[in-house]
C-alpha positions as CSV (number, residue, x, y, z in Angstrom):
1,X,32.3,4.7,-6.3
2,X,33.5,2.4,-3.4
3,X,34.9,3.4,-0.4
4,X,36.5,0.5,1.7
5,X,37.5,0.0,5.4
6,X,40.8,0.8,7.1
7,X,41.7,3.4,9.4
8,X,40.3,6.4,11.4
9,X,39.2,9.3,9.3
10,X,41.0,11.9,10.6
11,X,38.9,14.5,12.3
12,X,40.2,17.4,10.7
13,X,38.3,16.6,7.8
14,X,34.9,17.1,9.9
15,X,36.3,20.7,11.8
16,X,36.8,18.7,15.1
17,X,40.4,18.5,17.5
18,X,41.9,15.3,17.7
19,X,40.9,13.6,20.8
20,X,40.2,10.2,20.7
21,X,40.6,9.1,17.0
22,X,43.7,6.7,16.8
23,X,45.2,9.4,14.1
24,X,48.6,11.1,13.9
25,X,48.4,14.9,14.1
26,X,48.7,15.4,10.3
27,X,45.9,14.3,7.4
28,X,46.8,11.2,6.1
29,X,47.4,10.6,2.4
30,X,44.6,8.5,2.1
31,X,42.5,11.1,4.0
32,X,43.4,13.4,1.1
33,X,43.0,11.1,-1.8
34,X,39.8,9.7,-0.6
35,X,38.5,12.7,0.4
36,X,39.2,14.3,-3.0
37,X,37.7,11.7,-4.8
38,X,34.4,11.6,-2.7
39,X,33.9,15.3,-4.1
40,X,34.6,14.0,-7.4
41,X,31.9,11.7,-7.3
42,X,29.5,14.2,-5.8
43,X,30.2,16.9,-8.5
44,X,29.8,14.4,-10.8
45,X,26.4,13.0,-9.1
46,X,28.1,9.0,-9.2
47,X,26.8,7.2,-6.4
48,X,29.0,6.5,-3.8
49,X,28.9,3.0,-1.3
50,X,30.7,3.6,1.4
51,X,32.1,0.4,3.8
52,X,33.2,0.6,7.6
53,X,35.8,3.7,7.0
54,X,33.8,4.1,3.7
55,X,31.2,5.1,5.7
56,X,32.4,6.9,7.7
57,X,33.9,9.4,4.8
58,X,30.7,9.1,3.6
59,X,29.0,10.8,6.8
60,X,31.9,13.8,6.7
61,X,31.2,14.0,2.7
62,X,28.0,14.9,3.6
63,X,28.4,17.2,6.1
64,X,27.8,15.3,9.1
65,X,30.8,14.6,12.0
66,X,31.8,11.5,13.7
67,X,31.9,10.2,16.9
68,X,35.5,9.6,17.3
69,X,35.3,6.8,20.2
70,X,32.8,4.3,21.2
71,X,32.7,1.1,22.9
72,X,30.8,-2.1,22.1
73,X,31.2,-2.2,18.6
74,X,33.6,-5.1,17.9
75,X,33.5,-8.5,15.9
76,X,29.6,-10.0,15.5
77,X,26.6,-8.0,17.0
78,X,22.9,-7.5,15.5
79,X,21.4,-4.6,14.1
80,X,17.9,-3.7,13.2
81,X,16.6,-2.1,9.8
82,X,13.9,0.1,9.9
83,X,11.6,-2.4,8.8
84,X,12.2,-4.0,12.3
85,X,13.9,-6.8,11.0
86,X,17.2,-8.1,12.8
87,X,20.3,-9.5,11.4
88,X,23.4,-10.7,12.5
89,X,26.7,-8.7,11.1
90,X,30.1,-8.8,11.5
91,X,31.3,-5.3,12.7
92,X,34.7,-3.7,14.5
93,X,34.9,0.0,14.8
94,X,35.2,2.3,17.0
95,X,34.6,5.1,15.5
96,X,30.7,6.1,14.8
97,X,28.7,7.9,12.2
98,X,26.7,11.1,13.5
99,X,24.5,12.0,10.6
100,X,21.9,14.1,12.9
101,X,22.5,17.4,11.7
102,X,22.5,16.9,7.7
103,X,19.8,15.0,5.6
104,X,19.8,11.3,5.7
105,X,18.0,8.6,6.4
106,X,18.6,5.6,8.9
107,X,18.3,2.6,7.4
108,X,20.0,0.1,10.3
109,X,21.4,0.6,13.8
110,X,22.7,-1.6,16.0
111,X,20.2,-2.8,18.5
112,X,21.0,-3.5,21.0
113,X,22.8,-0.1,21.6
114,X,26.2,-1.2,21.7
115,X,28.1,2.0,23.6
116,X,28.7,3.3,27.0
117,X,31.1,5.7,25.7
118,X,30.5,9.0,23.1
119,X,33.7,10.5,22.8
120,X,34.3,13.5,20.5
121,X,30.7,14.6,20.3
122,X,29.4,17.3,23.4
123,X,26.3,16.6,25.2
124,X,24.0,19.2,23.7
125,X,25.2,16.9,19.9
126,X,24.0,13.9,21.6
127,X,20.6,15.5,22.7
128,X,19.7,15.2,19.2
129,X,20.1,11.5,18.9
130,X,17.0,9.3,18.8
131,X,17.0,7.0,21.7
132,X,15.3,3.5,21.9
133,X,14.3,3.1,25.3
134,X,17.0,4.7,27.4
135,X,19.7,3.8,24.8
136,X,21.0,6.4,21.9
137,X,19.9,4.8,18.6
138,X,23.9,4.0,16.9
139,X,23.6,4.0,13.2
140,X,25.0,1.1,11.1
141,X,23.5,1.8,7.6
142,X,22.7,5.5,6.6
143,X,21.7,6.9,3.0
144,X,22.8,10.6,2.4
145,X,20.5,11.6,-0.4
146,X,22.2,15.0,-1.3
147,X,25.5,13.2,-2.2
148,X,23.7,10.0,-3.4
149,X,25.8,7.2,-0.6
150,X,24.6,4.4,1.0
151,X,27.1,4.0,4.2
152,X,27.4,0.6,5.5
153,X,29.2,0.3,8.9
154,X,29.3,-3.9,9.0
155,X,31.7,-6.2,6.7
156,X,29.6,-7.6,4.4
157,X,32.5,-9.0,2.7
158,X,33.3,-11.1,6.4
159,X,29.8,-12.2,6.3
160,X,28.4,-15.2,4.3
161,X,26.6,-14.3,1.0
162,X,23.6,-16.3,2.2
163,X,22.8,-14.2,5.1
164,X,20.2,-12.5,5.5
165,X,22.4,-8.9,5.6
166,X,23.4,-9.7,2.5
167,X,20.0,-10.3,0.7
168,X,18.8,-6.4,2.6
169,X,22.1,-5.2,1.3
170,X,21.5,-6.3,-1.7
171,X,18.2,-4.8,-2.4
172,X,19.1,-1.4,-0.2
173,X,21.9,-1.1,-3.0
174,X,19.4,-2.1,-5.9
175,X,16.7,0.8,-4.5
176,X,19.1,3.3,-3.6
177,X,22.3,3.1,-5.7
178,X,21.0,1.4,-8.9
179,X,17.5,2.6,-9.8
């Protein structure tokens, strides 16, 4: 299954108040449909990639929460895999995965840290993200084994196919989606 970009996920659907996603006060169709179609695919253990909003459902699918504002994370910026190689990716959200409190694994974060702002999250939730240096560590590509998605925060789509994102991408889906 594919999840694509588009708007904030609405915060409901993670058990949080409304207070700095850019959502109306009611779930959003798409909330629901998307939603309900994420726990298809997980009943039905079908892999799920999830882009930029995809991702972000993702993380909730899971069990996880969001961070409904942060600053920084517009147009190109790098990010670093865990292999400690850096690539250059086009990403605009403001919105942020917070997958600390379920099982995952961090596969990419943007580095440098992007944010001065955490918005939606308390300060006792943010003592349990990893820091690099004095920075929080801001995840950009997270596998959430129990519900079998690979969340990717950048555009690969606004990115050129020779880059090298695309070629990790590419084999990140291959080793985690396809085999």
């Amino acid at each position: 299954m594919l999840l694509w970009g588009g708007q904030d996920v609405h915060p409901a659907l993670y058990a949080r108040p409304n207070i700095a996603s850019y959502c109306i006060d009611v779930i959003s169709d798409r909330d629901k449909t998307e939603a309900g179609l994420i726990e298809q695919a997980i009943r039905k253990n079908i892999p799920i990639i999830g882009v930029c909003r995809g991702s972000q459902l993702s993380c909730v699918a899971a069990g996880g929460t969001l961070i409904q504002h942060v600053d920084g994370h517009t147009a190109h910026h790098t990010i670093v895999d865990k292999d400690g190689v850096t690539h250059l990716v086009t990403s605009t959200h403001h919105q942020l995965m917070y997958p600390w409190d379920v099982p995952h694994e961090v596969l990419a974060w943007a580095h440098p840290s992007l944010s001065k702002e955490y918005i939606g999250v308390t300060q006792e939730e943010m003592l349990k993200v990893p820091l690099h240096g004095e920075l929080y560590m801001e995840p950009e590509v997270v596998w959430f084994p129990q519900i079998r998605a690979l969340a990717v925060q950048p555009h690969p789509e606004d990115m050129e196919t020779t880059s090298s994102f695309h070629s990790w991408l590419r084999k990140r889906v291959h080793d985690y989606i396809l085999s």
